[in-house]
C-alpha positions as CSV (number, residue, x, y, z in Angstrom):
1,X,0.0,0.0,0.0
2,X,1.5,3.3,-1.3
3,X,1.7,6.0,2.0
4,X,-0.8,8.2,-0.5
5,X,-3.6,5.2,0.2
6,X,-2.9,4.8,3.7
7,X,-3.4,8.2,4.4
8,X,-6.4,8.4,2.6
9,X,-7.6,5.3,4.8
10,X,-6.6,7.1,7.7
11,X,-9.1,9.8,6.8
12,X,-12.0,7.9,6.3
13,X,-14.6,8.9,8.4
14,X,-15.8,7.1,11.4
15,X,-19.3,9.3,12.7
16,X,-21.8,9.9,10.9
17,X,-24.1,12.6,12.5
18,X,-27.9,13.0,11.4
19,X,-30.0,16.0,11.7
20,X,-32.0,18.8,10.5
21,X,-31.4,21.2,7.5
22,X,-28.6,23.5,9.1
23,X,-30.0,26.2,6.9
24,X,-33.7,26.0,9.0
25,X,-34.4,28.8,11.2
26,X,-34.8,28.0,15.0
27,X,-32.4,26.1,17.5
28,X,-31.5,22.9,16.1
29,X,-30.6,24.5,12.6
30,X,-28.4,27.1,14.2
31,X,-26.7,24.6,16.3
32,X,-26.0,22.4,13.1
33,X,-25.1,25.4,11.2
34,X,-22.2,26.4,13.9
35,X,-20.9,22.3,13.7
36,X,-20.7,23.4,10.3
37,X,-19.7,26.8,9.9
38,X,-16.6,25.4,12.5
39,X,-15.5,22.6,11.1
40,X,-16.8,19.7,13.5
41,X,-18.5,18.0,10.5
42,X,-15.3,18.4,8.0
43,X,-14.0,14.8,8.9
44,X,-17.7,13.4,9.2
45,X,-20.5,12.6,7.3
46,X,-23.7,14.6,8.0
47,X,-27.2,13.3,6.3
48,X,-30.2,15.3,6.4
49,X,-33.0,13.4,7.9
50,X,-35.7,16.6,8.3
51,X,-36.5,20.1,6.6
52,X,-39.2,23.0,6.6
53,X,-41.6,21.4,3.6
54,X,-44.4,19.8,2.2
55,X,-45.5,16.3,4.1
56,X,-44.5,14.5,1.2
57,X,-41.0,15.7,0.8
58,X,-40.8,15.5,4.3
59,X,-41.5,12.1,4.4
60,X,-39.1,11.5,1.1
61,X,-36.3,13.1,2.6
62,X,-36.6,10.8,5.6
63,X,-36.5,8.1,3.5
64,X,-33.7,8.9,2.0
65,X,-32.0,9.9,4.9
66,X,-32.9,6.6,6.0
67,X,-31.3,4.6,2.8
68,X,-28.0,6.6,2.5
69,X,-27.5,5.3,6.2
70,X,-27.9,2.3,5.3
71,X,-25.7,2.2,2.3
72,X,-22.7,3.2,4.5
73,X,-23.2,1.1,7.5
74,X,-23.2,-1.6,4.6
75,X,-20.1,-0.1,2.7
76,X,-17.9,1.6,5.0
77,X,-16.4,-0.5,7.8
78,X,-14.8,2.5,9.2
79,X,-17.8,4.0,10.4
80,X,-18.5,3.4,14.2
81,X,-20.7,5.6,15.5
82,X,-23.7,7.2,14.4
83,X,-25.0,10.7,16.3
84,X,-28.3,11.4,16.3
85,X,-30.3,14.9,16.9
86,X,-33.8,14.4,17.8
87,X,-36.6,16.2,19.4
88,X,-40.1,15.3,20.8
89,X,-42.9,13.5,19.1
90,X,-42.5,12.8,14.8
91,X,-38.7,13.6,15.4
92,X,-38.0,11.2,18.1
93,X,-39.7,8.3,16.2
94,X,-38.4,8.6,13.3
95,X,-35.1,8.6,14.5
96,X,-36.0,5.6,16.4
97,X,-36.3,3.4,13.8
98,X,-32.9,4.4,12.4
99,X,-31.7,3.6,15.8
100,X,-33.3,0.1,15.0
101,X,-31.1,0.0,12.0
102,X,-28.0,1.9,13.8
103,X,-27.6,-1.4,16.3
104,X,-28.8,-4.5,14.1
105,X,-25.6,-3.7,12.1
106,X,-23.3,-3.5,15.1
107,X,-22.6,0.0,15.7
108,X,-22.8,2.5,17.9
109,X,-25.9,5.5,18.3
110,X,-25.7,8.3,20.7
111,X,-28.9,10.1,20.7
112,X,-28.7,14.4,21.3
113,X,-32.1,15.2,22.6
114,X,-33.3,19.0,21.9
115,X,-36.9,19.4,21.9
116,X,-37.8,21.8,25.1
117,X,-40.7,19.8,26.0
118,X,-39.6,16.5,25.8
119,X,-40.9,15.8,29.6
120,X,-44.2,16.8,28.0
121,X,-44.2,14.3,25.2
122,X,-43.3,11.7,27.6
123,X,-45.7,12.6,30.6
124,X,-48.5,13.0,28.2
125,X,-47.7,9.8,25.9
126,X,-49.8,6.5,26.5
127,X,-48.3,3.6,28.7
128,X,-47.4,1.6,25.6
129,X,-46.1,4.5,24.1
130,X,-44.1,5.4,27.1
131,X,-42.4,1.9,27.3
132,X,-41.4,2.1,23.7
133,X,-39.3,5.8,24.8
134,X,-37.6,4.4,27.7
135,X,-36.4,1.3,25.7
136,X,-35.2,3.3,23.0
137,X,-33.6,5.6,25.8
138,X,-32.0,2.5,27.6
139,X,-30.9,1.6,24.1
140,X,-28.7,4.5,23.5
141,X,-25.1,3.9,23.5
142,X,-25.0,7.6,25.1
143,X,-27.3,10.5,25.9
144,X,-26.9,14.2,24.9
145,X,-28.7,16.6,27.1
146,X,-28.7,20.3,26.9
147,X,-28.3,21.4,31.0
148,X,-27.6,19.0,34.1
149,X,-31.3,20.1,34.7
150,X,-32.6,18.3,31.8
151,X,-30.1,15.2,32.9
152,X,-32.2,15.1,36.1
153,X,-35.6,15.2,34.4
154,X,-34.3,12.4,31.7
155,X,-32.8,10.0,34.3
156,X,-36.7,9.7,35.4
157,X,-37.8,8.3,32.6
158,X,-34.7,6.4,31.5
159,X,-32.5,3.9,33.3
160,X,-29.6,4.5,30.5
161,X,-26.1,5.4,32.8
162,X,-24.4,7.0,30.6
163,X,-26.2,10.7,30.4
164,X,-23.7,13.5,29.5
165,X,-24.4,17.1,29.5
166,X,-23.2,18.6,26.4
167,X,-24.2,22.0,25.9
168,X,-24.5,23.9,22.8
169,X,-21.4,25.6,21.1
170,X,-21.9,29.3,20.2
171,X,-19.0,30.9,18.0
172,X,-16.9,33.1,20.1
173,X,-14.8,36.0,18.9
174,X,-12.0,36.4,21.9
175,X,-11.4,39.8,20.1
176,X,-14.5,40.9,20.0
177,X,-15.3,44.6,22.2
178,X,-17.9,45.2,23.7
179,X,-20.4,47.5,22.6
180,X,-20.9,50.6,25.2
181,X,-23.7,51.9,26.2
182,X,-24.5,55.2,25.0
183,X,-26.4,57.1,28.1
184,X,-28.0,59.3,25.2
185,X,-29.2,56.6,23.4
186,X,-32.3,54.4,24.5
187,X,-31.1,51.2,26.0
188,X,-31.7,48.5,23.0
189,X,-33.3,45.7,23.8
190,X,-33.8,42.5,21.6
191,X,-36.2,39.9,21.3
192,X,-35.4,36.6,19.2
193,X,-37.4,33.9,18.5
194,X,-40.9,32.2,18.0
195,X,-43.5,34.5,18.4
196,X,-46.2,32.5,20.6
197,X,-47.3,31.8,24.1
198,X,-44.2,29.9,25.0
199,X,-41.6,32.3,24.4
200,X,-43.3,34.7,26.6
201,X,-43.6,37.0,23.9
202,X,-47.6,38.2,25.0
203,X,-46.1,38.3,28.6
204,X,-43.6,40.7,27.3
205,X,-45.4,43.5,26.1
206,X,-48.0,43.6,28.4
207,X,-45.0,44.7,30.6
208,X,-44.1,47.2,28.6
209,X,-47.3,48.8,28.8
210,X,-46.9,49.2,32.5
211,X,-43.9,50.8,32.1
212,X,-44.5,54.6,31.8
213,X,-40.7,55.5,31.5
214,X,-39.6,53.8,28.7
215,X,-36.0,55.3,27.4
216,X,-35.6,51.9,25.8
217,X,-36.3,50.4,22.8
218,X,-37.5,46.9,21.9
219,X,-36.8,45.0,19.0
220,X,-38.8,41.9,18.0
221,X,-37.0,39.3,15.7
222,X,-39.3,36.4,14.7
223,X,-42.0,34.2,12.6
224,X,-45.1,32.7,14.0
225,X,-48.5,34.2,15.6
226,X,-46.9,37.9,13.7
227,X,-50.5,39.3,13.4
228,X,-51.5,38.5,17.0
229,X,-48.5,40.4,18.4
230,X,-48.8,43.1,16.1
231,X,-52.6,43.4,17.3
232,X,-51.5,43.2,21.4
233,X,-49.6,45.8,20.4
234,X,-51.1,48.2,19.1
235,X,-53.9,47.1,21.8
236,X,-51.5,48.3,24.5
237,X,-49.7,51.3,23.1
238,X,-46.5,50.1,23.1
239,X,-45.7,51.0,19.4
240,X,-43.6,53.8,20.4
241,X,-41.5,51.3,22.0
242,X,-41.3,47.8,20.3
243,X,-40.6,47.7,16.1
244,X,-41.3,44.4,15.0
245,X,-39.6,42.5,12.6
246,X,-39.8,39.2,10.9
247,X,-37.2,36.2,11.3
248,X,-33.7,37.6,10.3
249,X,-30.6,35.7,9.6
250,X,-27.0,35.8,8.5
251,X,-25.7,39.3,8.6
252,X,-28.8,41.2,9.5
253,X,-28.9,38.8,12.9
254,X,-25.4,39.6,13.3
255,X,-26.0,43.5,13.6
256,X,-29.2,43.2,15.6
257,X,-27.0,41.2,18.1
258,X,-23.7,44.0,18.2
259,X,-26.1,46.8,18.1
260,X,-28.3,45.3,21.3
261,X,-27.4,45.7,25.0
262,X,-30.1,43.3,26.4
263,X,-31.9,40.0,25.4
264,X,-35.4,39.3,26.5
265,X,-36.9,35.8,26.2
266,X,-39.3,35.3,29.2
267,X,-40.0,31.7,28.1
268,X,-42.5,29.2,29.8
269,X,-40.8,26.4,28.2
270,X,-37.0,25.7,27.4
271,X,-33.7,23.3,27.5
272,X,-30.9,26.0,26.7
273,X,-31.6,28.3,24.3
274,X,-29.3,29.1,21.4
275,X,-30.4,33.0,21.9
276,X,-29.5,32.9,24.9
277,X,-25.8,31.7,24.0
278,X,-25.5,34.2,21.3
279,X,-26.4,36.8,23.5
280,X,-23.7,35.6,25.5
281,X,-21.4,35.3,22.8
282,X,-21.9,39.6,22.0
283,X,-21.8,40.6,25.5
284,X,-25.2,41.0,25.7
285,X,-27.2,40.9,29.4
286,X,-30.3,38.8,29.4
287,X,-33.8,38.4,31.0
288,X,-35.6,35.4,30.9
289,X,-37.0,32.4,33.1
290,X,-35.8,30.0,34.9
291,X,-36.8,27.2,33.1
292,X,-35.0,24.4,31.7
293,X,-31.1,24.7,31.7
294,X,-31.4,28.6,31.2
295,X,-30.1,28.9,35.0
296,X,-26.9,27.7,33.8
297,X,-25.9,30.3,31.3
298,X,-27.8,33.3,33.3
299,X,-26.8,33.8,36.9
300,X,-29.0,35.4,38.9
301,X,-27.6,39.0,39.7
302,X,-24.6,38.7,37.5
303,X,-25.2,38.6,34.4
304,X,-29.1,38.9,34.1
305,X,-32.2,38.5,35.9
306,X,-34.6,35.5,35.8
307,X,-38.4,36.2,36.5
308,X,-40.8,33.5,36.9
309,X,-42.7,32.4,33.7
310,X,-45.5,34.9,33.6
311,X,-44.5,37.1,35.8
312,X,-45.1,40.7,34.1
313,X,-44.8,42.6,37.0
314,X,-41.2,41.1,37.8
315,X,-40.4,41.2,34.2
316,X,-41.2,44.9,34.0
317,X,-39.5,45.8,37.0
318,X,-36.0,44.0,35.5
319,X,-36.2,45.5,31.9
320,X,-36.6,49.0,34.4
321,X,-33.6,47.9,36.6
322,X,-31.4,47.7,33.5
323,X,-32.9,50.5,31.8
324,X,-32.2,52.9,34.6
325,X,-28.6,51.6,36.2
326,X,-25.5,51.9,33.5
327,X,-23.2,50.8,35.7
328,X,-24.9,47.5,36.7
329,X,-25.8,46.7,32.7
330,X,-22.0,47.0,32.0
331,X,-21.5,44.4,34.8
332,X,-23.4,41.8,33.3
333,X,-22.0,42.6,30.0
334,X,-19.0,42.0,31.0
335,X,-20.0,38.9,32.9
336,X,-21.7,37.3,29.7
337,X,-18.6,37.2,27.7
338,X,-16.7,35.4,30.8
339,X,-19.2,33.1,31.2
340,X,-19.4,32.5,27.3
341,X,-15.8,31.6,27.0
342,X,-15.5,29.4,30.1
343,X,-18.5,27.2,29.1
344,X,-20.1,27.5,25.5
345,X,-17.1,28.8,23.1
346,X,-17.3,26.7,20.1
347,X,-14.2,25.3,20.2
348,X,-14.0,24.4,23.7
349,X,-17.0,22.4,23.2
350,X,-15.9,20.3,19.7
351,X,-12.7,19.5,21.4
352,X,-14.9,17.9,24.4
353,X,-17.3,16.3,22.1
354,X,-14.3,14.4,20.1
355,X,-13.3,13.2,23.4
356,X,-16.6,11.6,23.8
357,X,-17.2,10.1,20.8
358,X,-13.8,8.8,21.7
359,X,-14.9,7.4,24.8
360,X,-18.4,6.0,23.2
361,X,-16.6,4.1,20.5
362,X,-14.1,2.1,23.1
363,X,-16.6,1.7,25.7
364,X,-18.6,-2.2,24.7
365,X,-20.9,-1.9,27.2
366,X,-19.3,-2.8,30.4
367,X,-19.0,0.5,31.8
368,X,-20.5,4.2,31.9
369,X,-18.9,7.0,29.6
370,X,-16.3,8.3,32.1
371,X,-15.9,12.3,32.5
372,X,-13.9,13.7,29.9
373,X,-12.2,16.4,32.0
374,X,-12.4,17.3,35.7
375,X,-13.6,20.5,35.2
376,X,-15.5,19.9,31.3
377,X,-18.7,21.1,30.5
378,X,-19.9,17.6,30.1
379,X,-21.0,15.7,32.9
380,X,-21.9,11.7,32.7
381,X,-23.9,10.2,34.8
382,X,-21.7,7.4,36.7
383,X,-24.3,4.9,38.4
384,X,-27.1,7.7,39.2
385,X,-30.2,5.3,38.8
């Protein structure tokens, strides 16, 4: 064998990782789009198993999906491991059934659950349907969870020991100044997401309205119920103080993230938002809930304030806090970007994630994933059931 062929053996790739469109708008996508934009996938194979479409295409793209895995389980020896993203409901079973596939040919599936109410879809699934979740829980050669939070809820429902906290990366510019506060300027707010009841969104402006000094301004970045916002608003009056605009992306997010001081997203319903990181990322303070793993990347006091779901009193009261106090917003600012680079910087965490597919690949069974580092932002569960 000439060294030319042995080094292109060398290469050959060993994961394949599955998941949505990285182009889609919303949490998933943008996670898959940083793997990408960073390089994680460059010595992997990625197959698209979902995107934004007709049923049909949908349901063609899954097969495919579906059939392309197949093809190189069948054809490539050097693949080991397959990594899965899922979410609740359709997602979760369809990538199930790969899962089926993933272990009848003798190799290895670690499954990276997303969806925010994944409790939910178990707690309100039927007994039979239930049973079929845990087994394919147990099943998993590894667990990827967004927060230890969501490690606690998942080792309720699933007896699998090797559940590792993995959280998001979020691309982090070390150079990258912060922007100051202009005191002559109204303090810029930003708003990112789904417009709906579980982002908070409705919650949001009614506490604006009770806010009768508003030297702020708030700008809404989103798809969904847009006519139903745009009606509470003008209901309440705020239009002199929240512009609303429709889901933005590539450069146009990037400027609505440098030229903001503050993120709101007073969600009922979360694991770890990818907002939230980016916001994070810019040197941006935040406001939200304390729901899911959101308690991990906002500290109470330091770098934000979290208000009960809800809670539009409280959640006026800490858009007035930061609105009124300069000195206090350049704290958390500050306190953001420190907490951004010790825990979410992109390539702290795909450095950390090659360590566990590491560790998944030798591992046949007879032990729990071990920790990767003492003081990593993954944490396995060693024997918690």
């Amino acid at each position: 064998m000439s060294p030319h062929s042995a080094s292109i053996k060398a290469k050959q790739p060993e994961v394949i990782m599955i998941g949505s469109d990285p182009g889609e708008q919303g949490g998933i996508g943008t996670v898959l789009k940083t793997y990408t934009d960073g390089g994680f996938l460059d010595d992997k194979i990625f197959l698209v198993s979902h995107k934004e479409s007709p049923a049909v295409y949908r349901v063609w793209l899954f097969f495919q999906c579906a059939l392309s895995l197949f093809c190189l389980l069948l054809t490539k020896p050097s693949i080991r491991l397959v990594h899965m993203h899922m979410s609740e409901r359709g997602s979760f079973f369809r990538k199930a059934l790969l899962a089926l596939m993933i272990h009848a040919m003798g190799r290895k599936a670690v499954y990276h659950l997303h969806g925010a109410e994944f409790l939910l879809f178990y707690q309100n699934s039927k007994p039979l349907v239930q049973s079929f979740i845990r087994y394919t829980l147990d099943s998993a050669d590894a667990l990827f969870v967004l927060s230890e939070s969501w490690k606690q809820d998942l080792a309720l429902m699933s007896k699998n020991q090797n559940i590792c906290v993995v959280y998001n990366p979020v691309v982090f510019d070390p150079t990258l100044d912060l922007k100051p506060h202009q005191e002559a300027e109204p303090l810029r707010f930003l708003f990112m997401g789904r417009f709906g009841h579980r982002k908070g969104i409705y919650d949001l402006i009614h506490a604006v309205a009770q806010i009768k000094e508003r030297n702020f301004k708030i700008h809404l970045h989103g798809d969904g119920e847009l006519e139903e916002v745009r009606s509470l608003i003008a209901e309440t009056n705020t239009g002199d103080s929240i512009k609303m605009t429709g889901w933005i992306k590539g450069e146009a997010k990037v400027k609505a993230f440098r030229e903001a001081d503050v993120l709101l997203l007073p969600s009922y319903n979360e694991g770890l938002p990818v907002a939230i990181l980016e916001a994070l990322s810019y040197g941006l303070a935040v406001i939200s809930t304390p729901v899911g793993g959101i308690a991990e990347a906002v500290h109470e006091g330091q770098n934000g304030f979290l208000v009960n779901p809800g809670n539009v009193e409280g959640l006026a009261s800490a858009i007035t806090i930061l609105a009124t106090n300069p000195e206090t917003l350049a704290q958390f600012k500050q306190k953001s970007r420190e907490l951004c680079a010790e825990h979410f910087a992109h390539t702290q965490i795909f450095t950390q994630m090659e360590d566990l597919y590491k560790q998944v690949m030798i591992d046949h069974g007879s032990s729990a994933v071990s920790s990767v580092h003492s003081n990593s932002v993954f944490a396995s569960s060693q024997a918690e059931n």
